[in-house]
N, C-alpha and C positions, 0 to 999 in steps of 0.2 A: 454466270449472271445471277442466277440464283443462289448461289452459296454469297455475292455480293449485298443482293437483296436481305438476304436472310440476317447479315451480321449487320447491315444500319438497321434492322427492328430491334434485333437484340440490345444494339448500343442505346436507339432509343428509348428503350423499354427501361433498362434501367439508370438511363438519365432521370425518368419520370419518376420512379423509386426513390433515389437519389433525392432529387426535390421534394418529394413528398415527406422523405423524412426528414430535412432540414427545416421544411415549413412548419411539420407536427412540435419539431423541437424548439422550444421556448424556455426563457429564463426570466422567472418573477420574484420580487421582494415583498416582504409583509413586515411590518413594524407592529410591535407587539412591544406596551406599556401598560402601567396602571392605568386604569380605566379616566381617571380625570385629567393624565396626561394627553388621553389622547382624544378628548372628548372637548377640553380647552382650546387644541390646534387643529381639530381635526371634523368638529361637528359632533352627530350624534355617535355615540361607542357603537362597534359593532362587537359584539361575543358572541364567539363562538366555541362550539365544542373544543377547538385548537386551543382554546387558550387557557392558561392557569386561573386561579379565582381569581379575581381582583383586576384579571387584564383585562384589555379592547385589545382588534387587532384593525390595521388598513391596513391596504396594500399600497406598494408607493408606485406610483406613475409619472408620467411627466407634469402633470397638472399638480402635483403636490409635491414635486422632491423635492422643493424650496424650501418649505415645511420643514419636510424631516430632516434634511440637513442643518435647519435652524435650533432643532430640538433634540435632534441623536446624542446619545454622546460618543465620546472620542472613539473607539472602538468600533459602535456600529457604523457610524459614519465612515472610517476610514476602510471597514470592508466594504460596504456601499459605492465606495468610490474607486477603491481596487479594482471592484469585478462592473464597471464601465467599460463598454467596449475599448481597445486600444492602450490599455494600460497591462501588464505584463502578466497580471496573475489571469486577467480574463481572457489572455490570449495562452495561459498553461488549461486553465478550464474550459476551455475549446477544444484544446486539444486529447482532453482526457474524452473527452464527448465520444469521440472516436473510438473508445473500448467496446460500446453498446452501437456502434454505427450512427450516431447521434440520433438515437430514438427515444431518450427517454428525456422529459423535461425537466428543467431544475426548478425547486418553490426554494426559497433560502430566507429562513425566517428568522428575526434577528428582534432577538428581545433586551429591553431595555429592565432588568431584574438585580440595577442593582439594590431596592430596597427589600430583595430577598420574595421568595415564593411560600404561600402561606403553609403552614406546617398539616394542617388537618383538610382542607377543598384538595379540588382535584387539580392537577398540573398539566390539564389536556397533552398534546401530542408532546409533551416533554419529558427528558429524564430529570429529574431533582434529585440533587445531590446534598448533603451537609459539607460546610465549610467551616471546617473546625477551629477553632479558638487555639487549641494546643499547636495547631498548624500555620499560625502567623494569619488566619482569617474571623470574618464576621462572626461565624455559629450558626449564621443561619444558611437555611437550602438555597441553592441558585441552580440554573438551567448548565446540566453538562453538554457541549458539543457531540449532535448526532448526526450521522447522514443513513439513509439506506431508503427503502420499500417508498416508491411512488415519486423518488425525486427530491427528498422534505431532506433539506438542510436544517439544523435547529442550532443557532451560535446565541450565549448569551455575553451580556455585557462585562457583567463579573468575571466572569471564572479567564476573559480573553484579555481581561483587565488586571485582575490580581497573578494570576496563574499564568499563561499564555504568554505575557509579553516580559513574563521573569524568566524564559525557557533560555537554554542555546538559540541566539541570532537574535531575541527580541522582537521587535517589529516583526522580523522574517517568519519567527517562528509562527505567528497568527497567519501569516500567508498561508504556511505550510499547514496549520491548521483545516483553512477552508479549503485548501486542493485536497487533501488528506478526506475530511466528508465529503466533498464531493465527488472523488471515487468512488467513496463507496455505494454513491446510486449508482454506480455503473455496472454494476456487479450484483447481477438481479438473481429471482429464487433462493429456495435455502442456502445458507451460508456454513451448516456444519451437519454433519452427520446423525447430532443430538438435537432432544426438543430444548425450547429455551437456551438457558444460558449454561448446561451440564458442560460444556466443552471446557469454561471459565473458571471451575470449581465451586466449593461453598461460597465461596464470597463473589461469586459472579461477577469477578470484575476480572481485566486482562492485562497485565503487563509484558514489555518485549523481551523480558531474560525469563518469563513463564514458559515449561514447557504446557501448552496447553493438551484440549482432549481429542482432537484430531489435525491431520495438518491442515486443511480446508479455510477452518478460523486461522490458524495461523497466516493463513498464504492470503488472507483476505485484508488481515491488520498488516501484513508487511509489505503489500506490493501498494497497499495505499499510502503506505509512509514513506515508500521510495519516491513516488507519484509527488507528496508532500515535499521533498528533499528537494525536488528542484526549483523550488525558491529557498532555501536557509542551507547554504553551504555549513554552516554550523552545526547542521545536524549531522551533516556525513562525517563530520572532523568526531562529534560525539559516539557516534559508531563505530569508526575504526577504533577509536580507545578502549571501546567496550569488546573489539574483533581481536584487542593484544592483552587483554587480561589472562593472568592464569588462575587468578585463583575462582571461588566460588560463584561464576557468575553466572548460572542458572537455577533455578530452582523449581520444584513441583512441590504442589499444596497436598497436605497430607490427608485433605479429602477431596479428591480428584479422579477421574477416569483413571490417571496414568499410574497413581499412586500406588496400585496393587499387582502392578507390572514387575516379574519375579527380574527382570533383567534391569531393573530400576530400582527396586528396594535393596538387592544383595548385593549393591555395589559398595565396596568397601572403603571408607573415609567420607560414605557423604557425610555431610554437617548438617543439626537441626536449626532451624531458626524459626523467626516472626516477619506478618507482613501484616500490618495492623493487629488484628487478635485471629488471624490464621495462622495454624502450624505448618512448617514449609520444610524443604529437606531441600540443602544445596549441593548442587555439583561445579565441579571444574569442566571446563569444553572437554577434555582428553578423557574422562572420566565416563562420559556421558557415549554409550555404543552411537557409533554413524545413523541409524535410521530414527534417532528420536531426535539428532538435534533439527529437522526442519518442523519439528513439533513448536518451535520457538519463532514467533513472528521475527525476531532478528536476522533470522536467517533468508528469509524472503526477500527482508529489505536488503541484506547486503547483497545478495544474489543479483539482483535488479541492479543497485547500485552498482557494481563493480563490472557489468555487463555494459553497462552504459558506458565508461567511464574509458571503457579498454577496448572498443571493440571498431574495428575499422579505422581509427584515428578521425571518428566521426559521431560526436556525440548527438547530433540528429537523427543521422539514419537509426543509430544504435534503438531513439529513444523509439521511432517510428517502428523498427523490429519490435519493440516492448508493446506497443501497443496493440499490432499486428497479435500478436501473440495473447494479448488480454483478451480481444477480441474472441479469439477461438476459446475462450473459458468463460466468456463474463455474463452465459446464460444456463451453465450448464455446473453444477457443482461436483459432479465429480471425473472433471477435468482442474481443476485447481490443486495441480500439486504442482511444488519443483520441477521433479522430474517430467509434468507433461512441455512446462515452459521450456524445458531444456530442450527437450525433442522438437519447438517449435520454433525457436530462437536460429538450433544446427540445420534444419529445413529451411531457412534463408539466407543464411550465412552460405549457404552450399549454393542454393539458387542464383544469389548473385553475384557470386563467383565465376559462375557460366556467362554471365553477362558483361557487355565494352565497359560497362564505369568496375563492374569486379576486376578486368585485367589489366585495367589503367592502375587500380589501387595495388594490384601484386603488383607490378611497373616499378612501382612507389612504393614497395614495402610496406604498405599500410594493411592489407588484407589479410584479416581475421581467420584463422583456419576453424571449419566446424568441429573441433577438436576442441574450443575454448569452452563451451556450455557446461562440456560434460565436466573438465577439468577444474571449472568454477566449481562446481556442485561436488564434485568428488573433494576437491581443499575444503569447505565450509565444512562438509562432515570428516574431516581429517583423515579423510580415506579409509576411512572404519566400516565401509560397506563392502557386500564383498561383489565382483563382475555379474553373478545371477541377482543377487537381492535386487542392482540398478536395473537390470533388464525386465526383471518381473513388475517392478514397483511400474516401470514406464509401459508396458503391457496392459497392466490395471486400469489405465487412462484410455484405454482404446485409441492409441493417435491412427488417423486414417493409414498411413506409411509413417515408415523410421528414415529419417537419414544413414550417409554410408558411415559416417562419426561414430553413430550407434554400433557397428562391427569394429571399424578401426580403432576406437578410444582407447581399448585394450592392450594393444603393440604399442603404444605411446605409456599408457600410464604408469608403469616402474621408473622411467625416465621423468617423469612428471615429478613424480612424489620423491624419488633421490633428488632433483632438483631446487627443490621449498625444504627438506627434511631440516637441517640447520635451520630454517625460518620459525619451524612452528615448535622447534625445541627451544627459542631462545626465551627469556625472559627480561622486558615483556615479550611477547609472540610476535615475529615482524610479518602480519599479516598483508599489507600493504605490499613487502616488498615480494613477498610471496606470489602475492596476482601477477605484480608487474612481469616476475622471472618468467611466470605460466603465458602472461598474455606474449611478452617476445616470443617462446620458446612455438606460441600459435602463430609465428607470424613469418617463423622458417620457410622458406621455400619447398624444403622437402617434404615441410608438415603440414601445407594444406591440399585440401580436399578437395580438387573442381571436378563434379560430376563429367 
């Protein structure tokens, strides 16, 4: 009777938790114009430190959205209206909520900059960027797409207008935009090992074929662009193209952490190049030793991606494992590697295995062996790591336990890799078919794992 008693306080207890943090979490919009934009629709301007010189900001409520849907333009308006409840992208932004346990609230501040941001005043909570003239744009600065620290989404009209909706998928790809920052409030405290932007290079900016200066930023820009990918299928088509390249398609900036890396500079046939007016050194995937390429925010994304995509013949559960799994990292930065997701992903994959819907899905052939994580992560780095390097790197994360995958991965992997080996010799790379052989080959009866 007592052990009954005991487990309704418990349930209740964190019912009330439960509620308390879906109540704490809230999602609010601010419109941010030049100041007589918004002073003509809107009454007196309000400025605040948030706002670049020359703007007002409101917040839009139900008393006013008529307003700003009368005076948005196309762009802010069309996110405005996406992330309304019941419409697709607010039920993917819901979902990501779930990383941080839905504790952190969203501000999503959506500025209307296309007459540009003043070159010399302050740009309050914004990044300003130039939009170059040689680059089919204005010349003048506008607000770049940020998310992180306190919830603050910052999307401007420009860059989602000129840039943005020229990307792979168009429309989709602004979708993918806004889930894409809005990750990244999920994924709170430091985000890299370095102060500022050192992880970035001199030019402090991040591309996805960069090996950057730890994998932390890497694994933070890639697991938010998977997050992104599930609105713009065209992104993942754009990725796999970039997963069957052979030739030069990574690079490190020749003022970087990584750059004075003796396993990186003495590699022979890299190529020099330019990425604006930085000097850069390129490599081929095969070129590049296994432990640096999760140094490369692409490699997060396809990890995620192709986890999703293959796993249970359930791309829900899958996503729901993703999340599960973000959670256990999205407050804690050094827990954000591959290899911890890997060890959390085969910790469920194993768990539900033991359970009636895991023996329904072997039944059906569906059942994802915990053997898949590792073999995802071992093809991405072309098996260029060696069995200690994978077991140390996933050690370094402190996971509370290892799955039994983490032993057995071993006795499977020669069979793995003869397996794909014609795939990643071919030119271009059939990386695609590559997973698919991997994920059958985890879906053997012999080769999964039920605790």
């Amino acid at each position: 009777m007592k052990n009954i008693i005991l487990k309704v306080v418990i349930i209740l207890v964190l019912s009330v938790i439960h509620s308390i943090a879906l109540i704490s979490q809230t999602t609010k919009f601010f419109f941010l114009a030049p100041t007589n934009i918004i002073s003509s629709n809107f009454g007196s301007p309000v400025n605040t430190g948030s706002c670049p010189v020359g703007y007002a900001i409101i917040e839009v409520t139900a008393s006013n959205s008529t307003k700003f849907n009368s005076v948005a333009p196309p762009r802010i308006k069309y996110v405005y209206e996406q992330l309304q409840t019941g419409h697709p992208l607010r039920d993917k932004v819901d979902k990501v909520l779930d990383i941080s346990g839905k504790t952190i609230s969203l501000n999503y501040y959506l500025v209307d900059d296309r007459s540009g941001l003043s070159e010399t005043g302050t740009t309050g909570i914004f990044l300003a960027v130039p939009f170059k003239t040689d680059q089919g744009y204005d010349g003048k600065k506008h607000v770049w797409p940020t998310g992180g620290t306190g919830g603050k989404i910052r999307l401007g009209e420009y860059q989602m207008d000129k840039d943005m909706a020229n990307r792979a998928g168009g429309v989709n790809a602004i979708d993918e935009l806004v889930l894409h920052e809005t990750t990244h409030t999920q994924f709170t405290g430091s985000w890299t090992k370095w102060d500022g932007y050192i992880t970035y290079g001199a030019d402090e900016s991040h591309y996805g074929n960069e090996l950057q200066g730890d994998r932390e930023a890497a694994l933070n820009e890639g697991i938010a662009t998977f997050y992104g990918y599930l609105m713009n299928p065209a992104g993942i088509s754009e990725l796999n193209s970039f997963l069957s390249r052979v030739d030069e398609r990574y690079f490190i900036e020749a003022q970087s952490v990584l750059a004075g890396e003796k396993d990186l500079y003495t590699i022979s046939g890299r190529k020099p190049g330019k990425i604006g007016s930085s000097n850069i050194y390129m490599y081929t995937w095969l070129q590049l030793p296994g432990f640096y390429i999760p140094f490369s925010e692409r490699t997060s994304t396809a990890f995620f991606t192709h986890f999703w995509q293959n796993t249970n013949g359930n791309k829900d559960q899958a996503l729901d494992m993703i999340i599960k799994a973000s959670n256990a990292m999205y407050d804690k930065r050094q827990k954000r590697f591959i290899d911890y997701a890997v060890n959390r992903l085969a910790i469920q994959l194993e768990d539900f295995s033991a359970t009636g819907p895991g023996q329904t899905a072997k039944n059906n052939n569906s059942l994802t062996s915990s053997l898949f994580p590792f073999a995802l992560f071992d093809l991405l780095t072309h098996f260029g790591m060696t069995e200690t390097d994978i077991k140390q790197d996933m050690d370094r994360s402190n996971p509370d336990r290892h799955p039994k995958a983490f032993t057995a991965y071993w006795s499977h992997r020669d069979a793995i890799r003869n397996l794909v080996q014609a795939d990643l010799a071919a030119n271009p790379i059939a990386f695609t078919d590559a997973v698919r052989k991997i994920s059958d080959y985890c879906k053997l009866p012999a080769n999964l794992i039920i605790p």
